[in-house]
C-alpha positions as CSV (number, residue, x, y, z in Angstrom):
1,X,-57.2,-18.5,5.5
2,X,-57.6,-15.4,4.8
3,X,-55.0,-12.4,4.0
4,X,-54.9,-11.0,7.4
5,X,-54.3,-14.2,9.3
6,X,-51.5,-15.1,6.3
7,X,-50.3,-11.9,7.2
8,X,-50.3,-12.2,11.4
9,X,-49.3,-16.1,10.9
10,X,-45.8,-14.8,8.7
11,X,-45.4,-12.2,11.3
12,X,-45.3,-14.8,14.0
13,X,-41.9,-15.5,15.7
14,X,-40.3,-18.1,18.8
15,X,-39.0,-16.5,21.9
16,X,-35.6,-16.2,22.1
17,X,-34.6,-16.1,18.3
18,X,-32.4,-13.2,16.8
19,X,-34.6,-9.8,16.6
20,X,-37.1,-11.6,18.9
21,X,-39.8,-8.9,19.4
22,X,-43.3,-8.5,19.8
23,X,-44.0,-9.2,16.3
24,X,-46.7,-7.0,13.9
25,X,-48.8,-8.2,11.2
26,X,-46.8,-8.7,7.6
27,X,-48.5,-5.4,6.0
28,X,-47.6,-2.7,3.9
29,X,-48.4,0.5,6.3
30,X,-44.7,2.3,7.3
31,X,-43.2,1.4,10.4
32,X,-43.1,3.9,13.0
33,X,-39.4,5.3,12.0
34,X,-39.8,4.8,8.5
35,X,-38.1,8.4,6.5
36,X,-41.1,10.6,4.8
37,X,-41.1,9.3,1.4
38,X,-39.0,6.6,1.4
39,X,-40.4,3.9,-0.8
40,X,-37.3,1.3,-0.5
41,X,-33.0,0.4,1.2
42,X,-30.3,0.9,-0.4
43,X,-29.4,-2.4,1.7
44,X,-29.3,-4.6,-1.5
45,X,-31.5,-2.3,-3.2
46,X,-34.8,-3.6,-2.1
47,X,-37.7,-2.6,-3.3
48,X,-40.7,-3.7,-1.1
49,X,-43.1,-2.9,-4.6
50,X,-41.5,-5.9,-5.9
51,X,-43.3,-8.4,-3.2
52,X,-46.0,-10.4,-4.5
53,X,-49.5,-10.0,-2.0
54,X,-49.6,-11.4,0.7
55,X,-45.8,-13.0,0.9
56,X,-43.7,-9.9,2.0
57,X,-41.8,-12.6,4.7
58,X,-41.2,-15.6,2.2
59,X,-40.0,-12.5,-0.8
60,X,-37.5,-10.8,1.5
61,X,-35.9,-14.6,3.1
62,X,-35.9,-15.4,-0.5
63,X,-33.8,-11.7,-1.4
64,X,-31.2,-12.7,1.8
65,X,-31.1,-15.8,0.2
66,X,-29.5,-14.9,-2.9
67,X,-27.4,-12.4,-1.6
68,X,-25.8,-14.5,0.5
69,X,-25.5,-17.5,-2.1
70,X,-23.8,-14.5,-4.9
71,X,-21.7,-13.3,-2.4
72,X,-23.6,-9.7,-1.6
73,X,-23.5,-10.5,1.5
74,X,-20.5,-12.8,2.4
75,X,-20.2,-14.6,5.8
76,X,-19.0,-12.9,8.3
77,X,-22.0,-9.8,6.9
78,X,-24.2,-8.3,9.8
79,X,-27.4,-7.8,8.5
80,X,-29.5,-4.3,9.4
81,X,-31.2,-3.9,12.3
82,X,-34.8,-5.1,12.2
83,X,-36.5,-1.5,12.9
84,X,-34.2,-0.2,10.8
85,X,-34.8,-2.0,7.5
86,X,-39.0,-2.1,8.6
87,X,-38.6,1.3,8.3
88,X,-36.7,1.6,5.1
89,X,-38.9,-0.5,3.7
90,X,-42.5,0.8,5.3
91,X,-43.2,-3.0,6.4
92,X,-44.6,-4.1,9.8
93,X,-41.3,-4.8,11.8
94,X,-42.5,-8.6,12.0
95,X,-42.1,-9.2,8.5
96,X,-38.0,-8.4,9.0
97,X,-37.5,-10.4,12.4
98,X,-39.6,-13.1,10.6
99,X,-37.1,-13.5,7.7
100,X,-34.1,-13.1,10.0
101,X,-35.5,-16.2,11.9
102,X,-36.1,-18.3,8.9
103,X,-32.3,-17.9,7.7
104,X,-31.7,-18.9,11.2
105,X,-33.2,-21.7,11.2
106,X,-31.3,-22.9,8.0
107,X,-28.1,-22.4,10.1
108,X,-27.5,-19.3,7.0
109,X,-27.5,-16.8,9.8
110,X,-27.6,-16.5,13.5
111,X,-28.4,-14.0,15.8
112,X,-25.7,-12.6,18.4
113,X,-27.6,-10.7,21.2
114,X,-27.1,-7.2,21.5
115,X,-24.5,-7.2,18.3
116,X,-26.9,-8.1,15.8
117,X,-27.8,-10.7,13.4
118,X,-24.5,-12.5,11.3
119,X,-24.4,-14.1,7.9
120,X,-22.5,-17.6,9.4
121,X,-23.2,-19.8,5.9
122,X,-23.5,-19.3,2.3
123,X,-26.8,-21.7,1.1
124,X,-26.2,-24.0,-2.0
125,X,-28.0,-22.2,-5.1
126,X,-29.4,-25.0,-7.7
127,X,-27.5,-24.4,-11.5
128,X,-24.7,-22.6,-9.5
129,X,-20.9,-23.9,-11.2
130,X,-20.3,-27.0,-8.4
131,X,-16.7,-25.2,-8.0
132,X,-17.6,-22.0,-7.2
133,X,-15.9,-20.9,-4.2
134,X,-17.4,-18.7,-1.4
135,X,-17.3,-14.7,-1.8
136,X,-14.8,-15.2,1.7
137,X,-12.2,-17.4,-0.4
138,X,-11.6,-15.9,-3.2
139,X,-8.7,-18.0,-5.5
140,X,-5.6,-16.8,-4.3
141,X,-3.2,-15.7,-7.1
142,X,-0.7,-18.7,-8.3
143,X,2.6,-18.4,-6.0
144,X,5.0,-18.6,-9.4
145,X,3.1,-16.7,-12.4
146,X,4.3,-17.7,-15.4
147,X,7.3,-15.9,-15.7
148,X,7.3,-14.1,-13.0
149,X,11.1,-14.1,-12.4
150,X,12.8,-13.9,-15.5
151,X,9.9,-11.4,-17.1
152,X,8.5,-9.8,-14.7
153,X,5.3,-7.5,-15.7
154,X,3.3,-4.7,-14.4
155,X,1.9,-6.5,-11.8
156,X,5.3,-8.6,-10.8
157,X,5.3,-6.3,-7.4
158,X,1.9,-7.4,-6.8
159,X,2.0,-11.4,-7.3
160,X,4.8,-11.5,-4.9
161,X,3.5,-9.6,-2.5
162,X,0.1,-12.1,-2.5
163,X,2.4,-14.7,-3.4
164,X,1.6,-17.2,0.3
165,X,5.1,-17.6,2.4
166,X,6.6,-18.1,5.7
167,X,9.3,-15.9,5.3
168,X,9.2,-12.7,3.4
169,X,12.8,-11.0,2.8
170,X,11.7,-8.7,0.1
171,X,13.2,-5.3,0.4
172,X,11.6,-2.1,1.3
173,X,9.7,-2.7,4.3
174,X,10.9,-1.3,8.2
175,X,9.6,-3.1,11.2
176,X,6.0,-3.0,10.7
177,X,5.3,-4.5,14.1
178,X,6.8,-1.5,15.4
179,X,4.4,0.9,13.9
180,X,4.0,3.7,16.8
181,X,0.1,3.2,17.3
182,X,0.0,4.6,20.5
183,X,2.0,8.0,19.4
184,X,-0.5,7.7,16.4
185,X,-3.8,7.7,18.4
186,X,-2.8,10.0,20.6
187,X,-2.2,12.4,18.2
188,X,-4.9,11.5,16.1
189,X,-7.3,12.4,19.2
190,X,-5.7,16.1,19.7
191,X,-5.9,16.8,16.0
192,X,-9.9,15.6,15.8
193,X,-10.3,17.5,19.4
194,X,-8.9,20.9,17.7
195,X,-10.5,20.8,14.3
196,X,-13.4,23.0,12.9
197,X,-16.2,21.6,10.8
198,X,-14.7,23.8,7.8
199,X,-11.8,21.2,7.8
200,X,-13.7,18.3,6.9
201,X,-14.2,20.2,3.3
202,X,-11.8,19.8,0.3
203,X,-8.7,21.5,1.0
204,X,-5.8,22.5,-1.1
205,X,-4.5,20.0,-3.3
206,X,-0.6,20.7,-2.1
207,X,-1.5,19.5,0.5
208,X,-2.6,20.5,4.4
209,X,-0.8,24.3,5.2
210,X,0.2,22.3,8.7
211,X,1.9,19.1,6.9
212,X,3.7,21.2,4.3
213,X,5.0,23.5,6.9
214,X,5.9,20.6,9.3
215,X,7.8,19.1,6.3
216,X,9.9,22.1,5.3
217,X,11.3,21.9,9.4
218,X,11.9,18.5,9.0
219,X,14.0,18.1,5.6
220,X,16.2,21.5,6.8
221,X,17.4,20.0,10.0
222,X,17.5,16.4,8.7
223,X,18.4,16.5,5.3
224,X,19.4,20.2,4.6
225,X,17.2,21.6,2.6
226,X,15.8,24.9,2.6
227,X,12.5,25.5,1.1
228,X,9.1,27.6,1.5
229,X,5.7,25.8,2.5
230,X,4.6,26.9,-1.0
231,X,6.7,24.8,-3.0
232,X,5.7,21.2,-1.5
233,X,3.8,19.1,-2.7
234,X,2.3,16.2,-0.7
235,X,1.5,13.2,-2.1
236,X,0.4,9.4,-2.1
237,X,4.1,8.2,-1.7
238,X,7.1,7.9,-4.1
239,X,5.0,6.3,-6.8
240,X,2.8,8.6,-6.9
241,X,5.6,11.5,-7.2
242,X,7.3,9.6,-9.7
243,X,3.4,9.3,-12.0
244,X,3.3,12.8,-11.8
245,X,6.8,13.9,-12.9
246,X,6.9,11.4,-15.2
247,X,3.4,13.2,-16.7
248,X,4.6,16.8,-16.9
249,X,7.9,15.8,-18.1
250,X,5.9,13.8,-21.0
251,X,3.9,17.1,-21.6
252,X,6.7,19.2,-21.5
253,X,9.0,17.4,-24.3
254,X,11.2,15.6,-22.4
255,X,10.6,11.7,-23.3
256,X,13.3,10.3,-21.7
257,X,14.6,9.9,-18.0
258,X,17.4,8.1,-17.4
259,X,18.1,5.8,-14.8
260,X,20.8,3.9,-12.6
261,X,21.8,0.5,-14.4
262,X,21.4,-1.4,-11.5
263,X,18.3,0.5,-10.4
264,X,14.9,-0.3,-9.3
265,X,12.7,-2.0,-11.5
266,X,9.4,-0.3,-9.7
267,X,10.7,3.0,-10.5
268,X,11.4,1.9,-14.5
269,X,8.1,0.7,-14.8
270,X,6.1,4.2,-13.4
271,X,8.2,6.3,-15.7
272,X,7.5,3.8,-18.7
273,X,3.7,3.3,-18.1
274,X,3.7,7.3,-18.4
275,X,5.7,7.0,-21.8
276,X,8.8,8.3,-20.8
277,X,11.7,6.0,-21.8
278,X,14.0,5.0,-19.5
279,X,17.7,4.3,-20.7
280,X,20.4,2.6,-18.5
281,X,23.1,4.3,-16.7
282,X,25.6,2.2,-15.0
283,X,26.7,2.7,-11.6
284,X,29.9,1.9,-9.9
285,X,31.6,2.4,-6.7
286,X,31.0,6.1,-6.9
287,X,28.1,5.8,-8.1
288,X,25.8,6.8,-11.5
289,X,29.0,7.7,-14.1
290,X,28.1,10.8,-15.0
291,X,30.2,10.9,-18.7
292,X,27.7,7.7,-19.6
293,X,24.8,9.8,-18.6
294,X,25.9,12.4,-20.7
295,X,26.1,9.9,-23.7
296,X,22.7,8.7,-23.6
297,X,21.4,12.8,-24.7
298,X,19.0,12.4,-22.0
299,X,17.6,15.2,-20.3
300,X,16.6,13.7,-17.2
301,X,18.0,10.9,-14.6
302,X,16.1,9.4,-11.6
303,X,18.4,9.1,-8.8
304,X,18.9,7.4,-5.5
305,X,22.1,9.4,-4.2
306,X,22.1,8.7,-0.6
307,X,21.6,4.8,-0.2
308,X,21.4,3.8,-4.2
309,X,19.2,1.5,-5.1
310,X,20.0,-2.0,-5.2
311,X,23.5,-1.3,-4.4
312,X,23.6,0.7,-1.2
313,X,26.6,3.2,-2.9
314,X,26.7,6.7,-1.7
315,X,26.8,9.2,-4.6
316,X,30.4,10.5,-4.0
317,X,31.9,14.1,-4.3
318,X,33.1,14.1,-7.9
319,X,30.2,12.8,-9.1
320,X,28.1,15.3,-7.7
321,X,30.6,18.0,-8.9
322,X,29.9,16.5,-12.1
323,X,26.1,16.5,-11.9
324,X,25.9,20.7,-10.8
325,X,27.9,20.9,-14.4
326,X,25.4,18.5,-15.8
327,X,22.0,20.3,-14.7
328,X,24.4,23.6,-15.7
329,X,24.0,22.5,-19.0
330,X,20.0,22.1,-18.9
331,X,20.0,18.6,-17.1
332,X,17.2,18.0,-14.7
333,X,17.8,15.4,-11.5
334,X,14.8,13.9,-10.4
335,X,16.1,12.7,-6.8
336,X,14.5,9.6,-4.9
337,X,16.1,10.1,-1.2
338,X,16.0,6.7,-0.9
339,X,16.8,5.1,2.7
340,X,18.5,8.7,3.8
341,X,17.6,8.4,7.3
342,X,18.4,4.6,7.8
343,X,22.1,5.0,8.6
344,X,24.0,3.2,11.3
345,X,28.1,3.1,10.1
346,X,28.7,5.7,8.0
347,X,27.7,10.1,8.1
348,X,25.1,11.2,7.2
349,X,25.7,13.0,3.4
350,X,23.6,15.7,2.3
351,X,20.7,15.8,-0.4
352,X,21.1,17.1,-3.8
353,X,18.2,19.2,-3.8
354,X,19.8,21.0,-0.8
355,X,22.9,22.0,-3.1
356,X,20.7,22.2,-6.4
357,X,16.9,23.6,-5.9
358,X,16.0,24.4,-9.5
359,X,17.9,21.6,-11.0
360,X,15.9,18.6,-8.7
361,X,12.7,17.6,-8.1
362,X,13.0,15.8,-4.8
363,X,11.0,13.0,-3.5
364,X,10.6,11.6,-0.3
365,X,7.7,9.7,2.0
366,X,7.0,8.1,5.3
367,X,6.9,4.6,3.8
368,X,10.6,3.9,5.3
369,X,10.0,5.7,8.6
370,X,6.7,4.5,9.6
371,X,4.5,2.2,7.0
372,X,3.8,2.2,3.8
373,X,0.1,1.5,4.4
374,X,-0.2,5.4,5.0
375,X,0.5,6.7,1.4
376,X,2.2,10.1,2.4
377,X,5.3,11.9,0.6
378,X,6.1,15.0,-0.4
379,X,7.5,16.5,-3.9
380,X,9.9,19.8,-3.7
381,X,10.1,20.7,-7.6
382,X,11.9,23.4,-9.6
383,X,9.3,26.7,-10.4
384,X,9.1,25.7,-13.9
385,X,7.2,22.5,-13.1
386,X,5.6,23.5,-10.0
387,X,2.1,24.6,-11.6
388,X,1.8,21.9,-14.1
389,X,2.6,19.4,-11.2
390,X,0.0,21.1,-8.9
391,X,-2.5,20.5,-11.5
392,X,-1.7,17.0,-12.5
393,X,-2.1,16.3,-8.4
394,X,-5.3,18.7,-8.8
395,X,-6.7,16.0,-11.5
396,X,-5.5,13.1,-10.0
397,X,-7.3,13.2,-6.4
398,X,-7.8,16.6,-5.8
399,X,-5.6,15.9,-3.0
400,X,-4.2,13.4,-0.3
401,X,-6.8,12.9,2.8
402,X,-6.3,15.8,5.2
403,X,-6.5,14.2,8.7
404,X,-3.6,11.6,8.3
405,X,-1.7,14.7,7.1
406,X,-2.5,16.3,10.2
407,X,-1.5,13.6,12.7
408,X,1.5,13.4,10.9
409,X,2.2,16.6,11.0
410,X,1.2,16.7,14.9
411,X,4.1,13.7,14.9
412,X,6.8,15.6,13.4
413,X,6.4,19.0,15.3
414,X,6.3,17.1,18.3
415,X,9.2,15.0,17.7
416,X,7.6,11.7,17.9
417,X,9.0,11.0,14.6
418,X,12.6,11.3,15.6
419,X,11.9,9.2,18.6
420,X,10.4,6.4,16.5
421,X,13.3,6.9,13.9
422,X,15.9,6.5,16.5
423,X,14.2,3.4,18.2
424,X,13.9,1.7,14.4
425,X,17.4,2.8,13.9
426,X,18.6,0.4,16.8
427,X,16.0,-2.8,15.9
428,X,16.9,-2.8,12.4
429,X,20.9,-2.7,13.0
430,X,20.6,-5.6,14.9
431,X,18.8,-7.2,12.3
432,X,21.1,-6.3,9.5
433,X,23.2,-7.7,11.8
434,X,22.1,-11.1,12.1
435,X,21.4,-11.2,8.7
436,X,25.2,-10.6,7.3
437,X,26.4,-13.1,9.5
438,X,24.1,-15.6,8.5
439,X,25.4,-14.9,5.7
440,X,29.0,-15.5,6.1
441,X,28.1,-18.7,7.6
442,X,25.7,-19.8,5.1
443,X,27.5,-18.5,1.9
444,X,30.7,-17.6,2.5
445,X,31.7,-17.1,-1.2
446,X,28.6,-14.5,-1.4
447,X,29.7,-10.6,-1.3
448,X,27.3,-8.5,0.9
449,X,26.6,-4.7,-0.8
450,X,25.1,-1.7,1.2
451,X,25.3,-2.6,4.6
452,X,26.4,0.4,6.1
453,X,22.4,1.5,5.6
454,X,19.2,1.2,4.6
455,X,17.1,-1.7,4.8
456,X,18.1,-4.1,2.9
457,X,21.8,-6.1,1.7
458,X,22.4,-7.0,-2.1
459,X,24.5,-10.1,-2.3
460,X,26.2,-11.5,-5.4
461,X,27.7,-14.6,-6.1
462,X,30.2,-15.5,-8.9
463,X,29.7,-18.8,-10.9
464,X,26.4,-19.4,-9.2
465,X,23.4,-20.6,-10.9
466,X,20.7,-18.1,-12.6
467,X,19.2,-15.4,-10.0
468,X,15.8,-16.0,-11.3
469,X,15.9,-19.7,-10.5
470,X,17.1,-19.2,-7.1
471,X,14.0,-16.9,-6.2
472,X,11.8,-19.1,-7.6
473,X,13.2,-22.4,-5.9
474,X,13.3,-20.4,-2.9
475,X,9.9,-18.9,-3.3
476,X,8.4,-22.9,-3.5
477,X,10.2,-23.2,-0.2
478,X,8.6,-20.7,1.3
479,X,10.7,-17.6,1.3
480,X,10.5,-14.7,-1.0
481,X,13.3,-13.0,-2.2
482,X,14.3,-10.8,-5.3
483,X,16.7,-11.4,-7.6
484,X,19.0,-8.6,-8.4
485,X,18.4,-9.0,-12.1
486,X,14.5,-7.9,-11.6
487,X,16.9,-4.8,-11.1
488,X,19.3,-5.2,-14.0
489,X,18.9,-3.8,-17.5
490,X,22.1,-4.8,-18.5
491,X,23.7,-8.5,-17.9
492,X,25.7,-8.9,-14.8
493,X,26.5,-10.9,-11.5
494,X,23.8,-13.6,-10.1
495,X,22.8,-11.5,-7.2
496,X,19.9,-11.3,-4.7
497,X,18.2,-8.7,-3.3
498,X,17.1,-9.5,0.9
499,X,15.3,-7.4,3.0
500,X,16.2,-7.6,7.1
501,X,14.4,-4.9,8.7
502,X,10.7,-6.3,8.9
503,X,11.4,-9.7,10.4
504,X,12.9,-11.2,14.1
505,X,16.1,-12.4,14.2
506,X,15.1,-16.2,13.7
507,X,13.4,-15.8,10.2
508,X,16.4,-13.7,8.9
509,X,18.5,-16.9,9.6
510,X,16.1,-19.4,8.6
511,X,15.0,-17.6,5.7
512,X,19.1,-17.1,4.5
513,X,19.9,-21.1,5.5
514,X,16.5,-21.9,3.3
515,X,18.6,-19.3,-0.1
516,X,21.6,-20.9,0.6
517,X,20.9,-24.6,0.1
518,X,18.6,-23.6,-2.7
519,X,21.5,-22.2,-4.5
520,X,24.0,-25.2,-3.5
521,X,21.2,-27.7,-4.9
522,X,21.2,-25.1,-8.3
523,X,24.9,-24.9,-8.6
């Protein structure tokens, strides 16, 4: 036989099979829409110089092969067009549909009419480990890391999260299901339907001028602050606030920042992975005891005065009278507002940054009001810091991406997000709700902190067994909980810490009955 038949013989194909076209002869001339130049795809970087004579078909099944048996391509992969790879490679279109037919017909791929041809099967490759699992199933992280409880690491946030459970009562999350998509779309469509093409570039690292003016409306009617577009910063949330303080503080001399004893352990950990140290301030009914903070010589202290962190305590008057006499003296307040606009029986109580502007660098993000999936906050600093925290955002990203900054900002001018705030507001006090009286019914020697806001209750519980244990016996059973010494520095109460505000009414109970027996079986 010789080359040209080989070659019209590979090209061959049955009716009615995925890319089933008039097939060409397996040769090396470019396809019709093959790019000038173009010598090879960047779809799994083939190269058709690598083929051997005469084999084009049986060397490009063989490439699809392996990708799909190393996980290149995993199942669920559609694989390129047929004209369109022919022509990134300069092959005769037949050599493509007749290497798309063969994986077929090994049940590795199958074609789905108009949508294309799907990886559906990963083939067995000889000296592959017998164990190895598919590119689709990855190993999910162990459920209980060693330690994970009682020494929690870097990544302690992260194995719970991916940590498999029915019922997840971690704090910090709002009603995801609630997620205003249709208020999102719609303003994602006017933004894209006004833009110029000069928009799409980089932009200024602040952040949008259209975000940061949005902002500066929305913290002085809702949290009374006063400030100039010019002085906020956007940013990828909280944490990434928190990184960048926590840098320029570093650079400027100022080592330590101290924080609220209970307080969150998230925060501790962004602020030591920076190398600031973090000593403990203890907090009581008031709130962070000033005198103490004094006592630790510390020139910095993270707060959460509106809904403190785990305890739900509102920073009260004298302790705020006591902190403007503290930054008087050269103190800096770096101020989390924390929960601020989840209230639902108690006033609202102003932020500091609205009665100390070149004493706080404030923080605050959408994480609470809409998702945290969409990585936008802001940062209000004094002037001192402002450039050097401009430039360590400058380094980091060059910037947060412009056009979810822009349909948020659409959102807040047009009042959408005090609609969605005041809708959440409703849902998640009935939750709260339903939770604290499970709680009375399931624990009723437990005492319930914070539940005149936010989105979460702490609840302690004297003489019971080790906090750790319960999360982790709880955790086996299906439902994830913290325990309030992930939060502690400094020894104190058993305590847990449950979020209400992302789940229906009937996992809030279950998920409480499920804590409750786990901590009678423990005591």
């Amino acid at each position: 036989m010789d080359r040209s038949k080989e070659r019209a013989s590979e090209g061959s194909i049955a009716p009615g099979t995925p890319g089933s076209e008039p097939t060409a002869p397996d040769s090396r001339p470019a396809a019709p829409d093959a790019e000038p130049g173009a010598s090879g795809s960047d779809f799994l970087q083939l190269d058709v110089g690598d083929a051997p004579p005469g084999g084009l078909a049986d060397w490009l099944t063989r490439r699809l092969r392996e990708a799909i048996a190393d996980g290149r391509l995993p199942v669920g992969s559609r694989l390129p067009p047929t004209r369109l790879l022919a022509g990134e490679l300069r092959l005769s279109r037949g050599v493509v549909i007749e290497a798309y037919r063969r994986l077929t017909e090994d049940g590795h791929a199958a074609g789905r009419g108009r949508h294309g041809t799907f990886v559906v099967a990963a083939p067995a490759v000889p000296g592959a480990p017998s164990g190895r699992a598919p590119a689709t199933a990855r190993p999910a992280r162990p459920a209980r890391p060693d330690g994970l409880f009682t020494t929690p690491g870097a990544d302690a946030f992260d194995a719970l999260r991916s940590a498999p459970a029915r019922i997840d009562l971690s704090p910090g999350l709002p009603d995801l299901a609630a997620f205003p998509r249709t208020a999102w779309l719609g303003a994602e469509r006017a933004v894209l339907g006004s833009l110029t093409a000069s928009a799409f570039g980089y932009g200024d690292p602040r952040g949008t001028p259209e975000l940061r003016l949005a902002l500066v409306r929305w913290l002085a009617r809702t949290r009374g602050i006063v400030a100039d577009p010019d002085e906020v910063i956007v940013v990828g949330g909280v944490a990434q606030a928190m990184g960048l303080v926590a840098q320029v503080l570093v650079g400027a001399g100022i080592g330590e920042v101290a924080v609220e004893d209970p307080g969150s352990l998230g925060a501790r950990q962004h602020f030591r992975y920076w190398g600031a140290a973090t000593p403990p301030v203890p907090v009581d009914a008031e709130g962070v005891r000033v005198d103490a903070l004094r006592a630790t010589g510390a020139r910095a202290v993270l707060l959460t005065p509106a809904h403190q962190f785990p305890t739900g305590v509102v920073l009260g008057g004298s302790r705020r009278r006591a902190l403007m006499d503290w930054v008087a003296d050269g103190g800096l307040i770096v101020e989390d507002d924390y929960d601020a606009e989840h209230r639902y029986d108690r006033p609202p109580v102003a932020a500091l940054r609205s009665m100390l502007s070149d004493g706080v660098c404030y923080m605050g993000s959408v994480s609470k009001l809409f998702a945290p999936a969409l990585r936008v906050g802001w940062l209000l600093a004094p002037a001192r810091y402002r450039e050097a925290l401009v430039d360590a955002k400058r380094f980091t990203d060059l910037g947060n991406a412009a056009l979810p900054q822009l349909v948020l900002a659409r959102l807040l001018e047009t009042g959408e997000m005090e609609r969605h705030l005041r809708q959440s507001r409703r849902r998640h006090r009935r939750r709260r709700d339903v939770m604290v009286e499970a709680i009375g019914a399931r624990l009723p020697g437990a005492v319930v902190h914070g539940a005149a806001a936010g989105l979460h209750l702490t609840v302690t519980f004297d003489g019971g067994p080790d906090d750790a244990a319960v999360a982790a016996a709880a955790l086996e059973r299906g439902v994830k909980v913290q325990p309030l010494s992930w939060h502690s520095i400094r020894q104190r109460r058993p305590g847990l810490v449950l979020g209400y505000a992302a789940l229906p009414a009937s996992d809030i109970a279950e998920g409480v009955a499920t804590v409750a027996e786990v901590i009678r079986e423990l005591s």
